[in-house]
C-alpha positions in Angstrom: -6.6 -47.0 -4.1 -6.3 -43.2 -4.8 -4.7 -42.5 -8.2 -3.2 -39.0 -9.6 -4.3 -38.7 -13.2 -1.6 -35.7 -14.2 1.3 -38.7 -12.7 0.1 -42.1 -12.4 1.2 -42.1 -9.2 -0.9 -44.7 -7.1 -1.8 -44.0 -3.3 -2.9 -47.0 -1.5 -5.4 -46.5 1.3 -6.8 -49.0 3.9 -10.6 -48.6 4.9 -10.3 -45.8 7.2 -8.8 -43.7 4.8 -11.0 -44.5 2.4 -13.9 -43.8 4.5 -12.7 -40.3 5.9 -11.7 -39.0 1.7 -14.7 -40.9 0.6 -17.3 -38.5 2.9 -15.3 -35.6 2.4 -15.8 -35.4 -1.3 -19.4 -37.3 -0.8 -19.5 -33.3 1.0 -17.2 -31.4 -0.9 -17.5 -27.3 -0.3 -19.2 -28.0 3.2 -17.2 -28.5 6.5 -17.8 -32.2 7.2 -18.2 -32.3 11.1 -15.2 -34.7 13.0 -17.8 -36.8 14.8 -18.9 -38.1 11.1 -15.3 -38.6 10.0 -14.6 -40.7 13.0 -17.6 -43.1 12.6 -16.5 -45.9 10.1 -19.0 -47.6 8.5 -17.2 -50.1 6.2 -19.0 -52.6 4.1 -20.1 -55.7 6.0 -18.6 -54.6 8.6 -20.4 -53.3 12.1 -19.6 -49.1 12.3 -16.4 -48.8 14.6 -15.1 -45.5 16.5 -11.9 -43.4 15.5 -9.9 -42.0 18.2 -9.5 -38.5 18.0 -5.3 -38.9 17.5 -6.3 -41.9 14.7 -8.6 -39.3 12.6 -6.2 -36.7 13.1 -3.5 -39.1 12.1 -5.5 -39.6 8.9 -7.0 -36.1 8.1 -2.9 -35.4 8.0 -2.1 -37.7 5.8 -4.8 -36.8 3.4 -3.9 -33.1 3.5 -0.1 -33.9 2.8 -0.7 -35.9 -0.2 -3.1 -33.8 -1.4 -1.8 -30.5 -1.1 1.7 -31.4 -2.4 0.0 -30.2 -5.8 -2.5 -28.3 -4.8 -2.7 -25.9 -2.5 -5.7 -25.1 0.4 -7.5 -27.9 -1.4 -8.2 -29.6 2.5 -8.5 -27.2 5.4 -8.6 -28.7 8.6 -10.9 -26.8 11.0 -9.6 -27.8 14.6 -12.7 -29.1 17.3 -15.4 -28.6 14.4 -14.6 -30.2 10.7 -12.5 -31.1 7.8 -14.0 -29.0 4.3 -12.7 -30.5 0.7 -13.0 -26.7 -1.4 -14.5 -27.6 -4.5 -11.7 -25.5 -6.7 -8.3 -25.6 -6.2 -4.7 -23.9 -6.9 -1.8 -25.6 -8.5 1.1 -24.9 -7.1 3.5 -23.3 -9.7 7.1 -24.5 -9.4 9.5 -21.6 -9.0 11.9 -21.4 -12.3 15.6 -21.7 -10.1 13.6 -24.9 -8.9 12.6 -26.9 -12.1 14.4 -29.8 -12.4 14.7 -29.2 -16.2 15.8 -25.3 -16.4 17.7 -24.6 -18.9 20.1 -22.1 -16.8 22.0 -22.3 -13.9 21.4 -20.4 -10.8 25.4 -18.9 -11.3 24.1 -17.7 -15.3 21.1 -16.4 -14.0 23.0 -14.1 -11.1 25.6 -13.0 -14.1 22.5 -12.2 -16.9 21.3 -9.8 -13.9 24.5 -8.5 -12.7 25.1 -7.4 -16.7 21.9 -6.2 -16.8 22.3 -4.4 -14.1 25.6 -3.1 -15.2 24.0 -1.9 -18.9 21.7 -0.1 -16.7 23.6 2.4 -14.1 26.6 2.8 -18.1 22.9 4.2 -19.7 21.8 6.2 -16.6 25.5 7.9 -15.7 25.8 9.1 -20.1 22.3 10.4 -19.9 22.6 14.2 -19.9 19.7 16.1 -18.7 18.0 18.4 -20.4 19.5 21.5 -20.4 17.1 24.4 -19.4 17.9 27.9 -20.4 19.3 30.2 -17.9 17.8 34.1 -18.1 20.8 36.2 -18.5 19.2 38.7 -16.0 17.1 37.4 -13.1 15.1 40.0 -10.8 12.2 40.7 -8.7 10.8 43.9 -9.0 8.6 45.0 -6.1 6.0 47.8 -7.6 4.5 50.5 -5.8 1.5 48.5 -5.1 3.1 46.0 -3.5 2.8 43.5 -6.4 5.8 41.5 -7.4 7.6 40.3 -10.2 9.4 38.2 -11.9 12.0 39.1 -14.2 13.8 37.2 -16.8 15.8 38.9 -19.9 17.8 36.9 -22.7 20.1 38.8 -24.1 21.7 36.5 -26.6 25.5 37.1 -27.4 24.9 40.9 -25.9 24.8 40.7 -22.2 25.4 44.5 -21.9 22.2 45.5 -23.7 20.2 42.5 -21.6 21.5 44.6 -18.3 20.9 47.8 -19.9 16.9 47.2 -21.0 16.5 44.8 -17.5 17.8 47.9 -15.8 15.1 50.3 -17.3 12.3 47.9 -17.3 13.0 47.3 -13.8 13.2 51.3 -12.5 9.9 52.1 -14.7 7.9 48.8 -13.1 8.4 50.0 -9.9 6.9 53.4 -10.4 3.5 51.3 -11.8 0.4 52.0 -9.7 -0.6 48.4 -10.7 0.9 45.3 -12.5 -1.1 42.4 -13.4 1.6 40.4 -14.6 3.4 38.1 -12.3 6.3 37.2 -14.4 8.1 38.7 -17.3 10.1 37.6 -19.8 12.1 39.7 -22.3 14.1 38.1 -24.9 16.7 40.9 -27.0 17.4 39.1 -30.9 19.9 42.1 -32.2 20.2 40.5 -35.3 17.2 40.4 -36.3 16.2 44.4 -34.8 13.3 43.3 -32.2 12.4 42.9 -28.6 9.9 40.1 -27.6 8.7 40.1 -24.2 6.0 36.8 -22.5 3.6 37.9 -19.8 2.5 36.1 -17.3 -0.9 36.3 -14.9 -0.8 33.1 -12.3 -3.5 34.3 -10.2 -6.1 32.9 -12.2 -7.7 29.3 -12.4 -6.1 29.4 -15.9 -2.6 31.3 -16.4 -3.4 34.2 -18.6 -0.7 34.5 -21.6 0.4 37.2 -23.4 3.2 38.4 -25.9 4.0 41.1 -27.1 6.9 42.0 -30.2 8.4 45.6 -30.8 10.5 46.3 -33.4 14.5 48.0 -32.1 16.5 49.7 -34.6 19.8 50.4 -31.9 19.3 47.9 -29.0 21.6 49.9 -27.3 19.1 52.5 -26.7 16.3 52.1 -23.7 13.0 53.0 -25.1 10.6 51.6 -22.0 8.5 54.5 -20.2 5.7 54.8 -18.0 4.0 56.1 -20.9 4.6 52.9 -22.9 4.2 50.2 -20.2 0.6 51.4 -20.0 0.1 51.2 -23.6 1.1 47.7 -23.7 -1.0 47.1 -20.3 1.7 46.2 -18.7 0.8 48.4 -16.1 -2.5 49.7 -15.3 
C-alpha cells in the first residue's frame, strides 16, 4: 500500500506493482533497464515474467498517480528504462482553478477591464512635454562648405529675432571656416542682452560654448565679420 503523506490518500498495489515502484526507487536517479522491471521476484514465490503490454500497463499506472502532483518525477524511456528523478516539481494550481478562490472568473475579467480602462483615461490626459520651438530655423551654408544650424528665440519680438537671424546668417556665410555645427541665439530685450550656445558635434565629446553680449537697442544688428572672429565663431 502506497500512501500520500501531504493527503492521506491510500494507493493499494498488488505484488507487481509493488515490485516494479519498489526497484525503481531501490534505483532512484538511474534509468532502471525494462528487462529488470519485468522480472518479479516476489517473496516465497518462484521469479515470474511480465509481458511487455503488463509492465507497460503498470509503469502507466505508476506515472499517472504519481505525477498528478508532481511533475517529470517518472520518465519513461521507450525500448531502454523507467528513471525515478530524485527531485521533483509540484505542480502549482492555477489561481481561476482553485477550488477555494475567493473571486470569480466574471470579477476577475471586470477588475482587469477597469484596470485597463484607468489605464488608456491616464494615457489619453497625459500631455507631452512641450519642447520649445526656435522662432527662426535656418541652415547656413558657409564658404567652406561647412553647415549650420541656426536657431534664434526671440521672445515676444519676432521682428528683432528675423532681423539679428538675418545678419548672423549673411556674415556666416562669408566665414572662411566655422567650427560650430549649430547655433543658438536667444534675444531677452528686457533685460538688454544677447546669449548665443555653440555647438561642435564632430568630436567624441560635443564641445560647448556660450557666449553673453550686452544690447542697448535690439533693434540694431551689431554682428560683423570682424566680431564673429573675435568670438571664434569663425576662424
Amino acid at each position: 500500500m502506497l500512501t500520500d503523506q501531504s493527503t492521506a490518500t491510500q494507493w493499494h498495489l498488488n505484488d507487481n506493482e509493488y515490485w516494479v515502484l519498489n526497484q525503481l526507487v531501490q534505483h532512484r536517479g538511474q534509468v532502471v533497464p525494462l528487462s529488470l522491471l519485468a522480472t518479479v521476484v516476489a517473496s516465497g514465490d518462484c521469479a515470474h515474467q511480465l509481458s511487455h503490454a503488463e509492465l507497460l500497463g503498470i509503469i502507466n499506472k505508476i506515472i499517472n498517480h504519481l505525477c498528478h502532483r508532481h511533475i517529470n518525477l517518472i520518465e519513461y524511456i521507450p525500448e531502454q528504462g523507467v528513471i525515478l528523478y530524485t527531485t521533483v516539481t509540484t505542480k502549482r494550481s492555477k489561481i481561476l482553478e482553485m477550488p477555494n478562490r475567493l473571486l470569480s472568473l466574471g470579477q476577475y475579467l471586470f477588475i482587469i477591464a477597469i484596470l485597463l480602462s484607468i489605464l488608456l483615461f491616464v494615457y489619453a490626459n497625459l500631455n507631452p512635454p512641450q519642447l520649445a520651438q526656435a522662432d527662426v530655423l535656418r541652415q547656413v551654408l558657409t564658404s567652406d562648405g561647412h553647415i549650420v544650424q541656426l536657431f534664434v528665440f526671440g521672445g515676444d519680438n519676432q521682428q528683432n529675432a528675423l532681423l539679428h537671424a538675418d545678419c548672423l546668417s549673411t556674415q556666416l556665410r562669408l566665414c572662411h571656416h566655422a567650427r560650430w555645427d549649430s547655433i543658438t541665439m536667444t534675444l531677452s530685450a528686457n533685460q538688454g542682452y544677447m546669449s548665443f550656445i555653440l555647438t561642435d558635434s564632430s568630436e567624441a565629446i560635443p564641445l560647448v560654448n556660450s557666449i553673453k553680449v550686452s544690447i542697448d537697442n535690439m533693434s540694431t544688428p551689431f554682428i560683423t565679420q570682424e566680431w564673429l572672429q573675435k568670438v571664434h565663431i569663425c576662424g
